[in-house]
DRENPA-3360 file (N, C-alpha, C; in nm, 2 decimals, always signed):
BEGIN
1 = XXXXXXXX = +1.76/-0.03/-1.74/+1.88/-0.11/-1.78/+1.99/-0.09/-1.68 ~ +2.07/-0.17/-1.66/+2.17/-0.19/-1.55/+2.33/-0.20/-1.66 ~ +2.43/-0.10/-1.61/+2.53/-0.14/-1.64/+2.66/-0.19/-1.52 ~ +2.74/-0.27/-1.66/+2.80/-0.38/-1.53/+2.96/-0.35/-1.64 ~ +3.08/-0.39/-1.53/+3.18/-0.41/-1.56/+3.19/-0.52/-1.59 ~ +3.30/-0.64/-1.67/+3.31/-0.74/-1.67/+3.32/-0.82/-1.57 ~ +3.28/-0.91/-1.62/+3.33/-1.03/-1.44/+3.21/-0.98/-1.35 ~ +3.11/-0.94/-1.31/+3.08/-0.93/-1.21/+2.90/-0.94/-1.23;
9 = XXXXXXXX = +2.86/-0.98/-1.30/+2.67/-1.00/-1.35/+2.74/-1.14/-1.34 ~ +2.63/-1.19/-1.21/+2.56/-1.36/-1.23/+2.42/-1.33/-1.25 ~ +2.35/-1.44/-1.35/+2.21/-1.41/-1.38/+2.19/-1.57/-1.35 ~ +2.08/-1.61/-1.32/+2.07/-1.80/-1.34/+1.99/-1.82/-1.46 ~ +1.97/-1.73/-1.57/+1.95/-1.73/-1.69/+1.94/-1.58/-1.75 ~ +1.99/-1.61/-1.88/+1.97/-1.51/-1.97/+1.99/-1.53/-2.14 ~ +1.99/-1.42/-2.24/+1.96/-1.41/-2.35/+2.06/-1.30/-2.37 ~ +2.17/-1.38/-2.45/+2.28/-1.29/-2.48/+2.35/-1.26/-2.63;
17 = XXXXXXXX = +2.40/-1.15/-2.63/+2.45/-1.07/-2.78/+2.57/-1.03/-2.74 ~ +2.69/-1.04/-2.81/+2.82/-1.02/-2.77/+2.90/-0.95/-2.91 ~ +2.92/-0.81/-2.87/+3.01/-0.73/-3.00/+3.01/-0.63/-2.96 ~ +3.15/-0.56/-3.02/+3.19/-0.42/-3.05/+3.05/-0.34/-3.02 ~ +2.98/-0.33/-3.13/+2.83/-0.31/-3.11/+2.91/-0.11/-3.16 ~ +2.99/-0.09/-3.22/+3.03/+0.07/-3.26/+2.94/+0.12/-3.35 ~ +2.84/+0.20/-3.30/+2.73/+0.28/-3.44/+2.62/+0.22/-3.36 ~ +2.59/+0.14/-3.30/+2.46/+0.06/-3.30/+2.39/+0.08/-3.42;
25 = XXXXXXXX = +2.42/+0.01/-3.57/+2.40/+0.06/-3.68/+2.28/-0.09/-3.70 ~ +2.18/-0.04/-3.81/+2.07/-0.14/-3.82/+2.14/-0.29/-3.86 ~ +2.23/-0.33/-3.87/+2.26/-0.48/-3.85/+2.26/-0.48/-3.73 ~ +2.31/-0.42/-3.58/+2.36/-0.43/-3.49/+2.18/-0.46/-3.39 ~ +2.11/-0.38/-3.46/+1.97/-0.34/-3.42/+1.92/-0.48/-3.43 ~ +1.91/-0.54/-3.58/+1.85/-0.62/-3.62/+1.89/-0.73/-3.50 ~ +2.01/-0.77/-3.46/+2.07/-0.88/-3.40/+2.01/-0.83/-3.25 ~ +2.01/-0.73/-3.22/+1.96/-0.67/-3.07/+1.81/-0.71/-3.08;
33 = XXXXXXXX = +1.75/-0.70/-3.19/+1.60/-0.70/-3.22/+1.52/-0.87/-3.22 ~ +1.63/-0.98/-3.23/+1.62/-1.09/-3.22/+1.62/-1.13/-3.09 ~ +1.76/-1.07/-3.07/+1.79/-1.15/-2.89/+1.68/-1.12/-2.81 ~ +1.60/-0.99/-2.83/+1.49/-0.90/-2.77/+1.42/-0.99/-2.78 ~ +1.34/-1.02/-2.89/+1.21/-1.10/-2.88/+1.21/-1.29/-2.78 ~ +1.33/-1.34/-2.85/+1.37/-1.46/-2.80/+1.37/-1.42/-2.63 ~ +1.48/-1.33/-2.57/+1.44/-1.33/-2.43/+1.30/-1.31/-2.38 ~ +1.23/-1.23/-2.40/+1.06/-1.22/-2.39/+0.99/-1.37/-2.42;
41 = XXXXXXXX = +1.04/-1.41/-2.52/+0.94/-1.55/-2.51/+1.01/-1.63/-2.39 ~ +1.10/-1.63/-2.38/+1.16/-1.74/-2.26/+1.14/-1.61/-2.10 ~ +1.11/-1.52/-2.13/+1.11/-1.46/-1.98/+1.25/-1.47/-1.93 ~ +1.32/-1.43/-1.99/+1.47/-1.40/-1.94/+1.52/-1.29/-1.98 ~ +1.62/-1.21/-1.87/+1.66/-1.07/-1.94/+1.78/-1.10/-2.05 ~ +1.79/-0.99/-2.12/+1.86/-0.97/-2.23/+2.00/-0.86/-2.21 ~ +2.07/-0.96/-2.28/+2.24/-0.92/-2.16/+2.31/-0.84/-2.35 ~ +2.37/-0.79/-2.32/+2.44/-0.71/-2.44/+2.59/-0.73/-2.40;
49 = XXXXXXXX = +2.74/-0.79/-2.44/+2.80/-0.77/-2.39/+2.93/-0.69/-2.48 ~ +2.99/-0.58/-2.46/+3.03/-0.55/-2.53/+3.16/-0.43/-2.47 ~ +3.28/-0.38/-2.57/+3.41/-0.40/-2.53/+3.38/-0.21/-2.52 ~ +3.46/-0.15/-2.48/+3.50/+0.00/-2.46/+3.62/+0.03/-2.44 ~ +3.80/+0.06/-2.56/+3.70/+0.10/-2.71/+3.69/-0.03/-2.75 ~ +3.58/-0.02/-2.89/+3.58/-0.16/-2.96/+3.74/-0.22/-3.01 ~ +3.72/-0.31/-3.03/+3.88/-0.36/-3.10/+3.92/-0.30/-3.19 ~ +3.85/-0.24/-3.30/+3.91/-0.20/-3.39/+3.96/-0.06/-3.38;
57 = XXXXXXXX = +3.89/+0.01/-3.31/+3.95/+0.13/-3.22/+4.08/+0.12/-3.18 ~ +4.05/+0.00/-3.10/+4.19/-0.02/-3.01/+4.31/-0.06/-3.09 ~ +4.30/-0.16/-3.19/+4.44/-0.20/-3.24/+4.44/-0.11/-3.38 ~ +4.36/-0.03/-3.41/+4.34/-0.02/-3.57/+4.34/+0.18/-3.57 ~ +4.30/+0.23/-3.49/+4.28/+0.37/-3.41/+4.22/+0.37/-3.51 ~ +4.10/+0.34/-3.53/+4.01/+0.39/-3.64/+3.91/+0.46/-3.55 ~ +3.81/+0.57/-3.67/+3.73/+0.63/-3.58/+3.63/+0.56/-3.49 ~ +3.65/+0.62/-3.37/+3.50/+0.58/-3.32/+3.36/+0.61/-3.34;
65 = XXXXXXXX = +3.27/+0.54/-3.37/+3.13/+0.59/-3.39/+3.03/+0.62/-3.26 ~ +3.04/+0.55/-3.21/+2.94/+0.57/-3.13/+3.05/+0.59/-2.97 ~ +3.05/+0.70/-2.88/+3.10/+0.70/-2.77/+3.01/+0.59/-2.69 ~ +3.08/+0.54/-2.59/+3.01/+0.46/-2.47/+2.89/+0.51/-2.45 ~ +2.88/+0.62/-2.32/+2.75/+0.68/-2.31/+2.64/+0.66/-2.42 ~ +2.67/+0.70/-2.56/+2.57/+0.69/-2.63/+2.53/+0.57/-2.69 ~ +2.64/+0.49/-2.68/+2.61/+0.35/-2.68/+2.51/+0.31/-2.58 ~ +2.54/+0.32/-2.49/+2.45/+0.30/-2.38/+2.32/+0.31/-2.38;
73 = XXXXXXXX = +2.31/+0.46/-2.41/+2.18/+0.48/-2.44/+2.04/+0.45/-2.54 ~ +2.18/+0.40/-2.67/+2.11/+0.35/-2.75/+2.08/+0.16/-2.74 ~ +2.14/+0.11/-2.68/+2.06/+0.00/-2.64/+1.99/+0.01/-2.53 ~ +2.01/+0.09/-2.45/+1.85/+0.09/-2.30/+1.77/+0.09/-2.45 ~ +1.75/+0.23/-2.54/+1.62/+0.25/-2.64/+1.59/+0.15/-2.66 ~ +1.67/-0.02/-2.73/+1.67/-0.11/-2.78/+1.58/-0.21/-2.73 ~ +1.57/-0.21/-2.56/+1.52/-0.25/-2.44/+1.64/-0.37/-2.44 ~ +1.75/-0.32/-2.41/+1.87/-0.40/-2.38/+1.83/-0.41/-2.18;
81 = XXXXXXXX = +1.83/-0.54/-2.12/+1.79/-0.55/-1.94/+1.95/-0.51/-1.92 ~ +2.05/-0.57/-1.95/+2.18/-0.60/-1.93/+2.31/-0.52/-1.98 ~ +2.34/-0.43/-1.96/+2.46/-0.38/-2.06/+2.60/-0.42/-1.98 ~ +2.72/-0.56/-2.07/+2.84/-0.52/-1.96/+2.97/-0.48/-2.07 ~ +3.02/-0.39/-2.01/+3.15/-0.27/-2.05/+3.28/-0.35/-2.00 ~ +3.33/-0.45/-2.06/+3.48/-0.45/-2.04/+3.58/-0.40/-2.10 ~ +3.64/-0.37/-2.02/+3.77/-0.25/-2.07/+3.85/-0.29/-2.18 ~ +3.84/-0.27/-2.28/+3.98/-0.34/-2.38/+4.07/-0.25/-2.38;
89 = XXXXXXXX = +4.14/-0.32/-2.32/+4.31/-0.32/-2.34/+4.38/-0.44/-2.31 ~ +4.51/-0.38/-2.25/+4.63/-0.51/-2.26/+4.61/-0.64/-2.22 ~ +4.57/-0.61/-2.12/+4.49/-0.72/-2.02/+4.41/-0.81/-2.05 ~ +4.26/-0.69/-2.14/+4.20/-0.78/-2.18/+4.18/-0.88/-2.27 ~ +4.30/-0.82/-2.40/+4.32/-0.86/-2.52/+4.39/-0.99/-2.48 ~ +4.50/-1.02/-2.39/+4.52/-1.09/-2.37/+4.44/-1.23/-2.28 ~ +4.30/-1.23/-2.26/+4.28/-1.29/-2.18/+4.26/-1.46/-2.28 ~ +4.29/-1.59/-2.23/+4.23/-1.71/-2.29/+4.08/-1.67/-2.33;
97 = XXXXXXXX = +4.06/-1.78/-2.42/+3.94/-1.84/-2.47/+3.83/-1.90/-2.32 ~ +3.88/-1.97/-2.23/+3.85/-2.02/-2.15/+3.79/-1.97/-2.03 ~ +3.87/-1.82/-2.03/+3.84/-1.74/-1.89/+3.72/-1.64/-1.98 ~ +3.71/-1.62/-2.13/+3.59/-1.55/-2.13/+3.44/-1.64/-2.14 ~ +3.49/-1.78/-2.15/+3.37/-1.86/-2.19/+3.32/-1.88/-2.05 ~ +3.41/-1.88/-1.96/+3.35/-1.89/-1.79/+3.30/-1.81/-1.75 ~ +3.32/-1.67/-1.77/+3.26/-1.54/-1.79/+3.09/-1.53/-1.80 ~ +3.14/-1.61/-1.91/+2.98/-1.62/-1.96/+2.87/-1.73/-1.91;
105 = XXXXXXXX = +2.90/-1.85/-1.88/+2.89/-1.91/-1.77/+2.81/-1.83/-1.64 ~ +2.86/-1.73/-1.59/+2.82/-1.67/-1.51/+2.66/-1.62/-1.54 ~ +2.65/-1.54/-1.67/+2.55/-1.52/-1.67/+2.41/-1.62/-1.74 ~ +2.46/-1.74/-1.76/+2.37/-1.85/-1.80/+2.30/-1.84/-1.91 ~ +2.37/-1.79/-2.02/+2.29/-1.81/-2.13/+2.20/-1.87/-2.21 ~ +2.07/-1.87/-2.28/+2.02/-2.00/-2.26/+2.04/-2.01/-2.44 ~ +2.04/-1.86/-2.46/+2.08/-1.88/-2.61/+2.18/-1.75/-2.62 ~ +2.26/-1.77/-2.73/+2.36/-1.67/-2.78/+2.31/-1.64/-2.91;
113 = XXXXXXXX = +2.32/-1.53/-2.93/+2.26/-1.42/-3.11/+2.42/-1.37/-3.14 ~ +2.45/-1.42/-3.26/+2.63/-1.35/-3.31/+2.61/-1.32/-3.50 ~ +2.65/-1.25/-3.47/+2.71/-1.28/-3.67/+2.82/-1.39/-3.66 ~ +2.83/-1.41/-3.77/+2.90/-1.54/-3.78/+3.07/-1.50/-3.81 ~ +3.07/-1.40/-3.81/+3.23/-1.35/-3.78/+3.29/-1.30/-3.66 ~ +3.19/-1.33/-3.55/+3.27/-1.31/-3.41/+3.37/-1.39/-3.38 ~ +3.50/-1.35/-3.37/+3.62/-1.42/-3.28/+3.62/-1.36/-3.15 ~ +3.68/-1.42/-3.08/+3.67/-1.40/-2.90/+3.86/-1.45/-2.89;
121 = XXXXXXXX = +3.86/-1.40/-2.78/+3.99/-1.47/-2.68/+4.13/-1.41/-2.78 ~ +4.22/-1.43/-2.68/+4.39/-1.42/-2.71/+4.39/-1.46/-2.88 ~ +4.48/-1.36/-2.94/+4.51/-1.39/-3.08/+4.34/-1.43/-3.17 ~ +4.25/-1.40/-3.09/+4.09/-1.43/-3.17/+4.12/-1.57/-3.19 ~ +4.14/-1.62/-3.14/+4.16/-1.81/-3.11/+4.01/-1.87/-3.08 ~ +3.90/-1.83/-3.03/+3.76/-1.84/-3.05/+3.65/-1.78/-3.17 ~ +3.59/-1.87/-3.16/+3.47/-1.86/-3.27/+3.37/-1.86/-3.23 ~ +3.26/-1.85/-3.33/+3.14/-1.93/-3.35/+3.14/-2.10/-3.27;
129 = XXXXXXXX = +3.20/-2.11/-3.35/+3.21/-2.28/-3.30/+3.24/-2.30/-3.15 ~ +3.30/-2.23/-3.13/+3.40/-2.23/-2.99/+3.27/-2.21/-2.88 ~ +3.22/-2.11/-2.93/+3.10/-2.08/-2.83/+2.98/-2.18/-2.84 ~ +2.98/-2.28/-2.93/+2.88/-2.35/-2.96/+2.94/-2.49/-2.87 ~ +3.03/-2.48/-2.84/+3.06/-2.64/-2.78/+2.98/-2.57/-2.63 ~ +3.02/-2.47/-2.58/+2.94/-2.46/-2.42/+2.81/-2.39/-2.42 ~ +2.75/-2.35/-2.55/+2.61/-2.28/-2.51/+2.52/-2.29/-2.68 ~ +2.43/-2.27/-2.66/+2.34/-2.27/-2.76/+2.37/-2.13/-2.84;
137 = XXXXXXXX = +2.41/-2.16/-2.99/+2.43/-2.00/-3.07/+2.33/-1.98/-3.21 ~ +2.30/-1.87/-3.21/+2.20/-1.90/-3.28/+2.28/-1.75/-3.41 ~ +2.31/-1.77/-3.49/+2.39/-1.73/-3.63/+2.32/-1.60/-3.70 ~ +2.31/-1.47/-3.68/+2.21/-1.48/-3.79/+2.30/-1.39/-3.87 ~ +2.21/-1.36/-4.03/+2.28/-1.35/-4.15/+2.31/-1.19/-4.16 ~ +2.41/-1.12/-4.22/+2.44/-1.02/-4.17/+2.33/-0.93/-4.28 ~ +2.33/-0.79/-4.22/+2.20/-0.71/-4.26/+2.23/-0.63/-4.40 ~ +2.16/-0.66/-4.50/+2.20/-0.54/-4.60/+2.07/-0.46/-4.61;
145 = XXXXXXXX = +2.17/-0.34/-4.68/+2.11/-0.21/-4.71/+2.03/-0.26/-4.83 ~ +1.93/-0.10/-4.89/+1.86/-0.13/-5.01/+1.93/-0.20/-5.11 ~ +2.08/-0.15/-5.15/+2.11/-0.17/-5.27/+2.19/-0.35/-5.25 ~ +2.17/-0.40/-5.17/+2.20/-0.55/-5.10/+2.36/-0.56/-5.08 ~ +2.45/-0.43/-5.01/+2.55/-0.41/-4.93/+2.54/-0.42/-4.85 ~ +2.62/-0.52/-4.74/+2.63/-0.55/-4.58/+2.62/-0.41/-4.50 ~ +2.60/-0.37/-4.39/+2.56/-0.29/-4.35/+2.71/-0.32/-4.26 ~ +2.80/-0.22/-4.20/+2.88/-0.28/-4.11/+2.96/-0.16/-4.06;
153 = XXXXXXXX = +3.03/-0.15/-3.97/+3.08/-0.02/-3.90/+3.15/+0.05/-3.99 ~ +3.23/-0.06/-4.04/+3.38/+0.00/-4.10/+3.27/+0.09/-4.25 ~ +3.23/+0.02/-4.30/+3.13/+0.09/-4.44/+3.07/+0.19/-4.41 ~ +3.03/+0.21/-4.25/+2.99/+0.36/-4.22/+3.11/+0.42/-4.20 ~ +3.22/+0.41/-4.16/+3.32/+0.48/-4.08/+3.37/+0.56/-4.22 ~ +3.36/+0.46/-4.37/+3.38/+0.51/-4.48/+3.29/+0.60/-4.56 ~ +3.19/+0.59/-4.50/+3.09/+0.72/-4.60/+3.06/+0.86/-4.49 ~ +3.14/+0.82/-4.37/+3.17/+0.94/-4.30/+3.26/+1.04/-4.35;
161 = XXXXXXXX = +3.35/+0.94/-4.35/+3.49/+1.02/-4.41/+3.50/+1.11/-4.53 ~ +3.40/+1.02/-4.61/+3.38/+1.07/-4.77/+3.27/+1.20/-4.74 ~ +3.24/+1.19/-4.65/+3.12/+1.31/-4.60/+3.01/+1.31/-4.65 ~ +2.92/+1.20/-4.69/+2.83/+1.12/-4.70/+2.72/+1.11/-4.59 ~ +2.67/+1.19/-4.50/+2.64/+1.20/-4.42/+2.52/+1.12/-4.38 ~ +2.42/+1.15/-4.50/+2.27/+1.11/-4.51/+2.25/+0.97/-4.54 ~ +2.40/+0.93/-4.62/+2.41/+0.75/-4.63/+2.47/+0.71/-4.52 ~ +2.50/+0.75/-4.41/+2.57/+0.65/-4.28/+2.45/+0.71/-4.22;
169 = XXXXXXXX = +2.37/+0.80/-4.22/+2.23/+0.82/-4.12/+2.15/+0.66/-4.17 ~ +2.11/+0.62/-4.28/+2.03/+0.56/-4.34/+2.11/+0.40/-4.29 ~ +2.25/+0.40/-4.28/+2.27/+0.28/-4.27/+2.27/+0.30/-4.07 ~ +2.29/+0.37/-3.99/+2.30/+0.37/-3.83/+2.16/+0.35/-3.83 ~ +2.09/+0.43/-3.88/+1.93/+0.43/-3.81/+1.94/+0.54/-3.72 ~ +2.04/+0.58/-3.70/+2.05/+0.74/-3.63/+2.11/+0.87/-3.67 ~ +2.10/+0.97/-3.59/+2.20/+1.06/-3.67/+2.35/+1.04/-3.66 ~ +2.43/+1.10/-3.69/+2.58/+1.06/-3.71/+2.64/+1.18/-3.60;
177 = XXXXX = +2.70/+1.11/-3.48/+2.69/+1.17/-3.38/+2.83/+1.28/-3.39 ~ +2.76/+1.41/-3.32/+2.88/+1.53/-3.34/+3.01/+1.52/-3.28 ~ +3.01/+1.42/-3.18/+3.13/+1.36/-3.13/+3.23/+1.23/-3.19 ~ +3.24/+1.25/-3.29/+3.29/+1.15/-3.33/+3.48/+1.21/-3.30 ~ +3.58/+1.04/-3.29/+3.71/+1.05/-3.28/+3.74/+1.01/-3.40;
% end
């Protein structure tokens, strides 16, 4: 697996996933586990693109779950080809809708895998939709646990806190790392 800063992976195709991706928690798996199979049927690598810290880190200082590094390593496990780390901050947060959709562009997507609550760009002024006018998106439904609760960072970040340990292992798919902020 290859890691990349923003802006700088041209591919003349690929198979891409775009999020936070904090926990690499089994919704995050499940959506990684899609883009996976879909790039393999088309023979195209599979691009992960994703922010360090996540947004909600950044404007929210909520805990982090997963450090970079182990982020990292937990999508190489995933068989992620692609991992790119753009820096969120000031800069970033502020960039248009247009300069990330060009971005992307670069690496030729042939299909896009999102939950259907991804916003992108300045003030989250992009969507779903937004990405569907320049590339193919393919939506899928978000993941629940046994008892049919959404699976999602913030809901682990909360049974951390509560010291729940064994229920945020069950919902990551991993252990609950000793590094947490």
């Amino acid at each position: 697996m290859q890691v990349h800063t923003d802006r700088t992976l041209q591919l003349s195709k690929s198979v891409l996933t775009i999020g936070a991706l904090d926990g690499v928690h089994r919704g995050h798996q499940a959506l990684i586990g899609h883009a996976r199979k879909h790039a393999n049927e088309l023979g195209v690598p599979l691009v992960v693109y994703t922010f360090d810290p996540p947004p909600k880190v950044y404007f929210k200082n909520t805990m982090l779950l997963t450090p970079l590094a182990e982020k990292i390593d937990r999508l190489k496990f995933l068989g992620v080809d692609h991992v790119i780390v753009a820096p969120f901050d000031a800069n970033y947060v502020a960039r248009e809708v247009n300069a990330f959709l060009n971005e992307l562009s670069d690496i030729n997507p042939l299909e896009v895998y999102e939950g259907s609550d991804f916003k992108f760009g300045r003030n989250r002024e992009g969507d779903v939709n937004t990405l569907r006018e320049r590339f193919s998106v393919n939506i899928l439904d978000p993941v629940c646990c046994s008892t049919g609760i959404i699976i999602s960072s913030s809901r682990i970040r909360n049974l951390i806190m509560q010291d729940r340990l064994l229920q945020a292992e069950q919902l990551l798919g991993w252990s609950v790392s000793t590094n947490l902020s």
